[in-house]
C-alpha positions as CSV (number, residue, x, y, z in Angstrom):
1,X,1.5,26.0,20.6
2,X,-1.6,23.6,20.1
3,X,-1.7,24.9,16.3
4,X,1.5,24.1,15.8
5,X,1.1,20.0,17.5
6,X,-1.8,19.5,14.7
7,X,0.0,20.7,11.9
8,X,2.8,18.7,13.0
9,X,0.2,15.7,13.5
10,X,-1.4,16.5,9.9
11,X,2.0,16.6,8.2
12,X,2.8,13.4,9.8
13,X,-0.4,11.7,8.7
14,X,-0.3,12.7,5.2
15,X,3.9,11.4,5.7
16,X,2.6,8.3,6.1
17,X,-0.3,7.8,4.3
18,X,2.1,8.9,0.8
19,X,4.5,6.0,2.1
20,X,1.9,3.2,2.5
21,X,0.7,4.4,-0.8
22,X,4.4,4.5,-2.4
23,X,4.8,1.3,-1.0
24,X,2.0,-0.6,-1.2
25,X,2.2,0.3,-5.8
26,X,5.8,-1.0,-5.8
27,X,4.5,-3.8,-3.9
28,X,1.6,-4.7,-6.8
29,X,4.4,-3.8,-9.3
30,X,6.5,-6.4,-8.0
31,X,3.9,-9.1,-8.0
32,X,2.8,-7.9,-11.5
33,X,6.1,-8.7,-12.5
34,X,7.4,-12.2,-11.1
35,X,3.7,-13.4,-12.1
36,X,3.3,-14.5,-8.5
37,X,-0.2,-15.4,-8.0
38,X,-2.2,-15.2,-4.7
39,X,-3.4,-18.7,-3.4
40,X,-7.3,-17.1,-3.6
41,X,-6.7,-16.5,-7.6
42,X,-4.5,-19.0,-8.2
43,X,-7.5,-21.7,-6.5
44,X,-10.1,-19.3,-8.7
45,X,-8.4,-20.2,-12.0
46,X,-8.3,-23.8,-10.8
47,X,-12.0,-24.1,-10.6
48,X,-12.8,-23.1,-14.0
């Protein structure tokens, strides 16, 4: 029985590490493509 509660807390670990991964790309994608800028790079290319 305890074998089977840490596979089942392994397989939910890696579950959610895939999705914060999935996630977190289409995020960068998204920003990648509307050209938003961050305040940080945005006040970095200002200083030049």
């Amino acid at each position: 029985m305890y074998d089977v509660c840490q596979l089942a807390t392994a397989m939910l670990a890696i579950a959610f590490t895939a999705v914060l991964m999935i996630s977190g790309q289409r995020f960068i994608e998204y920003r990648l493509q509307h050209e938003a800028m961050t305040p940080i790079v945005a006040m970095a290319t200002l200083a030049r």
